[in-house]
N, C-alpha and C positions, 0 to 999 in steps of 0.2 A: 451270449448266454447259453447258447445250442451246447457250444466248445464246452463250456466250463460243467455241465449237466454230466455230460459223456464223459468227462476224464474224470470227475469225481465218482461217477458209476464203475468208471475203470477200475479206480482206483481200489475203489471201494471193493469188487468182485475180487480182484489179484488179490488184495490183504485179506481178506473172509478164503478162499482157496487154499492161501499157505497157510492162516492159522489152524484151518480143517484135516490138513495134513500133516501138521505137526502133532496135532490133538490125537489124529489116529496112530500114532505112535506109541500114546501114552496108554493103549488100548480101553479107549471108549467105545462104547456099542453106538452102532447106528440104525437110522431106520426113514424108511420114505414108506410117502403116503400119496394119498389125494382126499380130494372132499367136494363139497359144496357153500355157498357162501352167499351171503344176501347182504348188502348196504344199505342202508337206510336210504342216504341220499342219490344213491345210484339208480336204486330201483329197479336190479336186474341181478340176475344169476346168474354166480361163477362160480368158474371152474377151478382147485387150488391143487398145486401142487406142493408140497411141502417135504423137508428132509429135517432130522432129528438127529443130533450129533447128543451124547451127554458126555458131558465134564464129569472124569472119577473125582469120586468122595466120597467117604468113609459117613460123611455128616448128614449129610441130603442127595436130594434126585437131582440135577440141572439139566437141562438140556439148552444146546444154543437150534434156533428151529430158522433157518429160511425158507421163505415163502415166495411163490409166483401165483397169483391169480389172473384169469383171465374175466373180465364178466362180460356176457353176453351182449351184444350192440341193441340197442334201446332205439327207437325214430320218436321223434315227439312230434303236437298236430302241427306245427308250425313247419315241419317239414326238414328240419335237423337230426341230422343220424349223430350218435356219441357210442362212443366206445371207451372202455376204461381198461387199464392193465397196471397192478400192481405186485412191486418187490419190496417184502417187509425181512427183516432180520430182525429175530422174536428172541428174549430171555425167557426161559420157563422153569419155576420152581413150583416141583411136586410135593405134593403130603398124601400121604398113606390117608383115608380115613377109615377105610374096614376091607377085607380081604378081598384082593381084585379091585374095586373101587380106589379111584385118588382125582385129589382137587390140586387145582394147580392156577398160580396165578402167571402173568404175562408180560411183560413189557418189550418196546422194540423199536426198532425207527425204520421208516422205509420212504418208496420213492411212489407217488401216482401218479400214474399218466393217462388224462385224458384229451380224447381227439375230437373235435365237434366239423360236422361232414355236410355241407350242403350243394345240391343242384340246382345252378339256377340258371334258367334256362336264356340267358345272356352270357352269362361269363362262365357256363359252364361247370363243374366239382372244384368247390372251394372247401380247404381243407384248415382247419387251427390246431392246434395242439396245445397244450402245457403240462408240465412236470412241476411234483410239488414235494417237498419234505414233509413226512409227518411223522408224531408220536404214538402207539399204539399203547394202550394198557386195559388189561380185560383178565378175566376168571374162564377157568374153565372145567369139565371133569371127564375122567377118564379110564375105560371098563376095561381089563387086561382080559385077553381071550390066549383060548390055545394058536391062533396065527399070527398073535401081537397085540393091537388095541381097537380099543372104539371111543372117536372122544367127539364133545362137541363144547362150543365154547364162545364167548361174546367175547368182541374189546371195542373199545370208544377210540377213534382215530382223532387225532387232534391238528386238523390244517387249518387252512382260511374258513372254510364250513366242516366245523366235524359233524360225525356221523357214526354209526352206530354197525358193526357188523356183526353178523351171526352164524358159525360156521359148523360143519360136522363132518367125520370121513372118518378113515382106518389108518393103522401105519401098521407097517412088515419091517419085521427087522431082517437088515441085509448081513 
């Protein structure tokens, strides 16, 4: 199941990289960021890195946005360390609502991974993992500055427990 995770992330990374450089041919603006970020069911702060590709059109905004979060490792009393790390690949359509301001809504699909960590003092660091598919979809809004932007934005992730994140950072355009 390890196998089949990895090559689909492979996979998955190789086709997101050509279709990125085929896009920048069509000359899209791009732009990378970072931020912060809070899970509900996590319960800990991360760190996001995020990049903003937009699709020309003449009609609307798009952007295709992937995402890496890292959140910060959590110990609960029971004496279990968890660590979470996710990769979302996000659709994002913008709307103008008044000059500088715009609202944007989200969708996307990505991979979580978390790790649960224990020491015990027989058998030594015993380590679990799992990797999950989810769905993201969420609103968000976004303030255009003279460096690029400031945006902050919720979306509901949809696994075996969904959950609730809450994020906010800058992007520069490269």
């Amino acid at each position: 199941m390890r196998n089949l995770v990895r090559g689909v992330l492979a996979a998955f990374t190789f086709l997101l990289a050509g279709g990125i450089t085929n896009l920048q041919a069509d000359g899209g603006d791009m732009s990378v960021g970072g931020g912060l970020a809070y899970a509900t069911d996590i319960n800990s702060l991360g760190i996001a890195a995020r990049g903003w590709y937009e699709v020309p059109s003449d009609e609307y905004v798009f952007y295709i946005v992937p995402e890496l979060v890292y959140y910060l490792p959590t110990s609960s009393s029971a004496g279990f360390d968890v660590q979470w790390i996710t990769f979302d690949v996000m659709w994002q359509w913008m709307f103008e609502s008044s000059e500088g301001f715009y609202l944007y809504s989200l969708g996307g699909l990505g991979f979580k991974r978390a790790t649960v960590t224990v020491d015990s003092p027989f058998l030594g660091e015993i380590s679990e993992s799992d990797t999950s598919l989810n769905l993201d979809l969420g609103a968000g809004v976004e303030y255009e500055t003279d460096f690029g932007g400031v945006f902050g934005e919720f979306r509901f992730v949809f696994i075996e427990g969904s959950f609730l994140v809450f994020e906010s950072g800058v992007r520069f355009p490269i």
